[in-house]
N, C-alpha and C positions, 0 to 999 in steps of 0.2 A: 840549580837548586842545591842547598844543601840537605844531605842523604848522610841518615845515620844508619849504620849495617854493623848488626851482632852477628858474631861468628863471620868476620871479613880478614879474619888473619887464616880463616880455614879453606879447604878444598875448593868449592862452588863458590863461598861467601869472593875468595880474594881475586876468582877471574872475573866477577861483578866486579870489584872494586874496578879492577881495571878497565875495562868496560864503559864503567861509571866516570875513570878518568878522561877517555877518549871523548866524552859527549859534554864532557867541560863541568860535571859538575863537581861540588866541594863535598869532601866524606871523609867523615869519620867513624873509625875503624873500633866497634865494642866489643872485647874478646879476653874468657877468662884464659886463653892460651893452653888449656885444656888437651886441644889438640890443633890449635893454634899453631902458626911459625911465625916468627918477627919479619923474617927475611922476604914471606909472603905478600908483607904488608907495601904494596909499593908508594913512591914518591908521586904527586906532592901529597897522598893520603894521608890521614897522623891516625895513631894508635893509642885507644887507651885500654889498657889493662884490668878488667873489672867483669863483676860477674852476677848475670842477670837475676840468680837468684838474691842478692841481696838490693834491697830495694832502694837503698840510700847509696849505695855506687851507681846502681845505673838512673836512679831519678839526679842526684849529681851532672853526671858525665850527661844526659839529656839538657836537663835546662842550662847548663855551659854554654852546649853547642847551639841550642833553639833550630833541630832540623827544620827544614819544610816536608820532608818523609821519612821514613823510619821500611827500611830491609829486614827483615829475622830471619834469619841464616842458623842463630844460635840454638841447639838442641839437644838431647842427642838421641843415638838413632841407629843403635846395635838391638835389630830384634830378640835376639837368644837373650842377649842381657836384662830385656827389659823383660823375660819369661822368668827371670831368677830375681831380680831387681825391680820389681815396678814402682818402688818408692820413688826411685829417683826420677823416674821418668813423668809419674806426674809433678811432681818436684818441679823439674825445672822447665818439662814442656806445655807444661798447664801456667804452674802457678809464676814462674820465672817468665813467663809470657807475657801474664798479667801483668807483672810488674812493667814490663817494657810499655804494654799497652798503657798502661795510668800513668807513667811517666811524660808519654810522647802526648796525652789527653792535656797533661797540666799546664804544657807549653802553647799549648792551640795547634801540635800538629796531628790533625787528622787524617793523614795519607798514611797507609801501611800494607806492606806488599810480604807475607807471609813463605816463606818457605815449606807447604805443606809436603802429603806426601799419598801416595794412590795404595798406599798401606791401611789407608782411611776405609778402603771396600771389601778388607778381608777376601775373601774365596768371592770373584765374581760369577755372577750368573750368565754372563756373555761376551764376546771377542769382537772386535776388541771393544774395552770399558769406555762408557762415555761417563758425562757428569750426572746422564740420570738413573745410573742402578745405584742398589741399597748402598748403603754406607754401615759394615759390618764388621768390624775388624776383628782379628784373631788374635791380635794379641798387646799388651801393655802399650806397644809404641805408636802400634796404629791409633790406637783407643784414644792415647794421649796427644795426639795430632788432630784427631778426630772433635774431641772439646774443647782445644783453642779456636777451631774453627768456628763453633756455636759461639765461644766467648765474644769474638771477634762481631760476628753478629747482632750480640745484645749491648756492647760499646758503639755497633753501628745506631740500633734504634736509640739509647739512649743519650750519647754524646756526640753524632754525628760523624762518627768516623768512615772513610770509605776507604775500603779495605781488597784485594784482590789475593784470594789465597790458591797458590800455586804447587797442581800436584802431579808428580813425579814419580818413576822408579828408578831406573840407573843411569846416575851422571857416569859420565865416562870422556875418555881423551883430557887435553890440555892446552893449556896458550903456551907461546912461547917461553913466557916467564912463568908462570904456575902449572903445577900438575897434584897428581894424591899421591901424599904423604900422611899416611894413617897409623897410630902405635896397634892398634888393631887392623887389619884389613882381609875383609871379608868381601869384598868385590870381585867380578873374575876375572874382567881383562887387568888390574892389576898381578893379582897374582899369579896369573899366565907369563905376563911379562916377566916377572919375578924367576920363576922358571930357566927363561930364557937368557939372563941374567947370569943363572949357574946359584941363585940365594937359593932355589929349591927343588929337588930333584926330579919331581914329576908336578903334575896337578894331577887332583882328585877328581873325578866324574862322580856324581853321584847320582847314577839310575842310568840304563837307556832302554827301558820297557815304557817310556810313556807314551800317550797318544800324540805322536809328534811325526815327522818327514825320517827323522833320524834317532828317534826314540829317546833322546836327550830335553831338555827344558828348554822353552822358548821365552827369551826374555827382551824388553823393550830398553834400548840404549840410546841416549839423547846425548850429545856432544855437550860438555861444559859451557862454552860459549854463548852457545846457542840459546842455555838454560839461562845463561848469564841476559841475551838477550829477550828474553823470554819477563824479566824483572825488570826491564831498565821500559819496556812496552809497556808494563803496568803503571809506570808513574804517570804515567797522562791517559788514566782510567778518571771519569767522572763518576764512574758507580759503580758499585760494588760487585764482585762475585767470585766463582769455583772454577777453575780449569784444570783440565787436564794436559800435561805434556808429555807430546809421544810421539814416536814417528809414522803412527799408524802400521806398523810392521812389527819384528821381531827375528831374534836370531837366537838359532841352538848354541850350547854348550861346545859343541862337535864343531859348529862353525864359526864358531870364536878362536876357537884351540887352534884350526885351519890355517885360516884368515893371520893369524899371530905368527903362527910356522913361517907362510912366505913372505911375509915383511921382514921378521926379524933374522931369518934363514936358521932357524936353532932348530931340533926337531921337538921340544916341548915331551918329550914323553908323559902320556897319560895315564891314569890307573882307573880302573871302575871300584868304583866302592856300592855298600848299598844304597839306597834311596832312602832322603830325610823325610821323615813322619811332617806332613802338611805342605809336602812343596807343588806346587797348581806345578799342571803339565806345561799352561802357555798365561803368561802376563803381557798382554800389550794394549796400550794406553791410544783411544780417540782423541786427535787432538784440534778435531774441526771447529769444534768449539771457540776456540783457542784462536785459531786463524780465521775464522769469520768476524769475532769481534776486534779482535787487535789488529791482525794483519800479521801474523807469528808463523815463519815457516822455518822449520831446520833448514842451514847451508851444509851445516857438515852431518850430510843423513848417511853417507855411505861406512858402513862399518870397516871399511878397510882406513878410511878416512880418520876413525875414530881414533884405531888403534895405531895408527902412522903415529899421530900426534902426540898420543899417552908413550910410545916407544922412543919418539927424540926425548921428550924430557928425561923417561927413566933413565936412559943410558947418560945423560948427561948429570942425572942425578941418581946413581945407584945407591946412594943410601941415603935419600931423602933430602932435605935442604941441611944435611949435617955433611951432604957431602963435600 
């Protein structure tokens, strides 16, 4: 097939591409490079340089190409920023969306596999989340993931489109060729590694009074790959719908920091700080859903597995793909 993928010079977007190469099909690469790398983009993929909020670059760079599916990888997706910023966030995760969507409508391609996000359920009501509690979010980014979703929906009733929107919390680890490079990063097995690295002195805990084994936060990490895999199962959906992806489990703060210590044999020094106003005790994602209809199971479910992976790259790439 040919498979159009915004935000495939990024993080998730570019170990899909590869992915997407392995299974033989043709992709092209839509990225305003924002935070974007070139060098991410691999061969034989091509890249164009363009940005979804303008509607006459990416209706362009769409009917050029005349996908048979359309990836959206493109967004963005710094929750604090979009508590200070939420123009942009509908901006580009609503209305830059839209534009993708009516562009991929004008060519007759109706397949679209969404990049969502389980930011869509704000504070759940129970552990782990499937796809039927409320949909609540707490803040601009989720909100704004949260109504492409609906968009997505009323492009289904009225133009036929079948759509499968994919949600998520922490991508983590790396292919052999890609890993995260972020100018902001806010992720913690990245910046645990970082640590280890010698880029930064300690990591910061914040909290260990919560309702948790080890009074730290418990959060759900999905291997890249796998996420990657996760999208490439969606192109041969006949109809539409919401999943969730997660490994059905979860891992503390404390057992990330661990787990990183004896891989990388650094000792990671940690620091307790206090606890951020709104952080849930445990996040973790049902993903039965998910592997009932598609057949979608994590390979790489062990988090030591995770952080192996994300650890070759960094030290291979200590200052990102400028290394």
């Amino acid at each position: 097939m040919r498979i159009f993928v915004t935000g495939g010079a990024g993080y998730i977007g570019s170990v899909c591409v590869e992915e997407l190469l392995k299974c033989g099909h043709e992709v092209l690469v839509f990225d305003n490079m924002e935070e974007g790398h070139q060098r991410a983009v691999v061969s034989p993929a091509t890249l164009t340089v363009g940005d979804i909020n303008n509607f006459e670059q990416v209706n362009a760079a769409v009917s050029g190409f005349k996908p048979e599916a359309v990836i959206h990888f493109a967004g963005k997706a710094l929750v604090g920023e979009s508590m200070t910023n939420p123009y942009v966030y509908y901006q580009t995760n609503v209305m830059g969306g839209t534009n993708l969507l009516e562009a991929a409508v004008r060519v007759g391609c109706k397949k679209f596999v969404f990049s969502s996000s389980c930011a869509t359920y704000g504070l759940p009501e129970k552990m782990p989340m499937d796809e039927r509690i409320p949909q609540r979010p707490i803040n601009p980014y989720g909100h704004s993931k949260l109504i492409f979703e609906q968009v997505l929906k009323w492009y289904e009733q009225v133009h036929g489109v079948t759509f499968t929107a994919l949600r998520y919390f922490n991508a983590a680890g790396a292919s052999k060729v890609n890993g995260e490079d972020r100018k902001i990063e806010t992720h913690l097995i990245p910046n645990v590694l970082d640590v280890a690295l010698g880029k930064k002195d300690h990591m910061s805990i914040f909290g260990n009074e919560y309702n948790t084994p080890d009074g730290t936060c418990i959060r759900d990490y999905v291997h890249v790959i796998d996420l990657a895999d996760a999208h490439i199962k969606a192109l041969d959906r006949a109809s539409s719908g919401f999943y969730n992806l997660g490994s059905g489990d979860g891992y503390s703060v404390l057992q990330v920091i661990e787990t990183a210590r004896k891989i990388t044999g650094h000792a990671i020094p940690a620091k307790m700080m206090p606890p951020r106003p709104g952080d849930p005790p445990r996040l973790v994602a049902s993903a039965n859903k998910v592997k009932m209809d598609m057949g979608w199971k994590p390979r790489f479910n062990k988090l030591s597995t995770i952080i192996e992976t994300a650890w070759e790259w960094r030290k291979a790439h200590p200052n990102g793909y400028n290394s």
